[in-house]
C-alpha positions in Angstrom: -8.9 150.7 -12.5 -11.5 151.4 -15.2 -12.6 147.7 -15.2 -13.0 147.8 -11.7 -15.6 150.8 -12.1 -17.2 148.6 -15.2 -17.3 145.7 -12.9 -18.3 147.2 -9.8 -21.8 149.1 -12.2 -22.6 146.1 -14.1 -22.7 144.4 -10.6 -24.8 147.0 -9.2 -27.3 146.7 -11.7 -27.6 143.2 -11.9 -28.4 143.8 -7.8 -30.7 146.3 -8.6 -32.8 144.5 -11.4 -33.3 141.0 -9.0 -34.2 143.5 -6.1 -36.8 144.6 -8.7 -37.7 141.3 -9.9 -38.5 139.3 -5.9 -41.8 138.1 -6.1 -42.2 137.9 -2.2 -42.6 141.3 -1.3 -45.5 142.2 -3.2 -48.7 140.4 -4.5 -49.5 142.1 -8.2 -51.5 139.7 -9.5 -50.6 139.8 -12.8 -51.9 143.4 -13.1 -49.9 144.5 -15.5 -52.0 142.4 -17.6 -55.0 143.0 -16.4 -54.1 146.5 -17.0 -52.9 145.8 -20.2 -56.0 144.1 -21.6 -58.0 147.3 -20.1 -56.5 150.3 -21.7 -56.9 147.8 -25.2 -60.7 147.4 -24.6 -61.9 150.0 -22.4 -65.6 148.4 -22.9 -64.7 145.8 -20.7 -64.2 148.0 -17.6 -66.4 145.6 -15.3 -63.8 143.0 -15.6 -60.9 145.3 -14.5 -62.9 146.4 -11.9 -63.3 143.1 -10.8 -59.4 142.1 -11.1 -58.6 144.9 -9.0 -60.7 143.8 -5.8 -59.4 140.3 -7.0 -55.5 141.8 -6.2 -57.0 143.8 -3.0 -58.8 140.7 -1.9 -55.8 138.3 -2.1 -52.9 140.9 -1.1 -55.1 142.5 2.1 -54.8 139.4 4.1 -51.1 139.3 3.4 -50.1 143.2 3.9 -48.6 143.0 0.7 -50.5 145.3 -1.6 -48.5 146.8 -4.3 -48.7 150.4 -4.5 -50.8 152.5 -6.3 -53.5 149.4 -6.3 -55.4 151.4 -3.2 -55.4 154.9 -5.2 -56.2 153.1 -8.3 -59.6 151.2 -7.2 -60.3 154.2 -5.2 -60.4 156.0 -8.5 -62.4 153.3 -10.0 -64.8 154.2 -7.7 -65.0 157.8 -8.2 -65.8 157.2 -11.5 -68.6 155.1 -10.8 -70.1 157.9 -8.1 -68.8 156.1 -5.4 -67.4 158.6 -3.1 -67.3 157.3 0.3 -65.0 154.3 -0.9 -63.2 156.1 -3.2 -62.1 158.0 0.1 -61.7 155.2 1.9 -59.1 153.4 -0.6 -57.4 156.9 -1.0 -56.9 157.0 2.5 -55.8 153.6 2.5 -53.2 154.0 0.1 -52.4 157.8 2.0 -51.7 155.0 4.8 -49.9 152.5 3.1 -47.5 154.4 1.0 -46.6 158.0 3.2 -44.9 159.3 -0.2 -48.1 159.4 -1.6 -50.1 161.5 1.0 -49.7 164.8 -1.0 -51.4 163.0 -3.3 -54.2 161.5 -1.9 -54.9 163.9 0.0 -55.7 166.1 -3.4 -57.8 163.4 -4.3 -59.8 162.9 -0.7 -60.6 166.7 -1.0 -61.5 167.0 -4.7 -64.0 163.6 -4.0 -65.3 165.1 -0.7 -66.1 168.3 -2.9 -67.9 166.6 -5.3 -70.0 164.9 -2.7 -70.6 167.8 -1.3 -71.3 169.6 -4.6 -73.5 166.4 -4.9 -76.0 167.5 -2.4 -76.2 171.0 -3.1 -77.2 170.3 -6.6 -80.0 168.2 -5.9 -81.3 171.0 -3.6 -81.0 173.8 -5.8 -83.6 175.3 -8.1 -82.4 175.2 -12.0 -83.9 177.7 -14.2 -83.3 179.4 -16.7 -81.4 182.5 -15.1 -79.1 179.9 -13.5 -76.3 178.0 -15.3 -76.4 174.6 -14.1 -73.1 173.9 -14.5 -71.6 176.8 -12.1 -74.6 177.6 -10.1 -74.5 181.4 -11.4 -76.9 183.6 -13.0 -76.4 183.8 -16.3 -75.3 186.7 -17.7 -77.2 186.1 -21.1 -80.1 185.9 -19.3 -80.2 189.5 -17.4 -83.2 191.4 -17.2 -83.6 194.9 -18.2 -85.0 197.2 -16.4 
């Protein structure tokens, strides 16, 4: 009876790994890779950049974006400022993969507050009784009466 059990897990994983391994239901890209070669050279962040519209761009057409790809260019872009598509890709992946809504939906409204953070900052007065950074007087700066 104890082989059976051995037989019976060893078979189960073997089942599990080729599930893991089909190539068909997802395009990656090689973005392991690509992912690989950015976290060695961060310098070269253009390139990545590049390789992850290259995944988008060939997967779209197919419906068979891997996930995490959406969130990840979506991120790319908030880096670079980009806040209407980084909301856009968040949704998309939000869309695309329902687990991850708690997620993105975190990121959509931390983005959204920094756009909108955006444009109150270029509207506000800086001086020296305000701290830039939290837009509140500055308490080393009080004036005595």
């Amino acid at each position: 009876m104890t082989s059976a059990i051995k037989y019976l897990c060893v078979l189960f994983l073997l089942f599990s790994l080729i599930g893991c391994v089909a190539h068909g239901r997802y395009n990656w890209c090689s973005y392991d890779t690509k992912m690989y070669k950015h976290y060695k050279n961060p310098a070269e962040k253009e390139e990545f950049v590049q390789a992850l519209k290259e995944i988008l761009d060939d997967a779209e057409p197919e419906g068979k974006v891997p996930p995490g790809i959406y969130a990840e260019y979506g991120f790319v872009m908030y880096e670079q400022g980009n806040n209407q598509q980084a909301v856009l890709y968040f949704q998309k992946e939000a869309n695309k993969w329902p687990e991850s809504r708690a997620f993105m939906a975190k990121l959509i409204a931390i983005t959204n507050n920094r756009a909108k953070n955006q444009k109150e900052n270029i509207q506000l007065p800086i001086g020296p009784e305000v701290d830039a950074v939290k837009n509140v007087p500055n308490p080393s700066m009080e004036v005595s009466k």
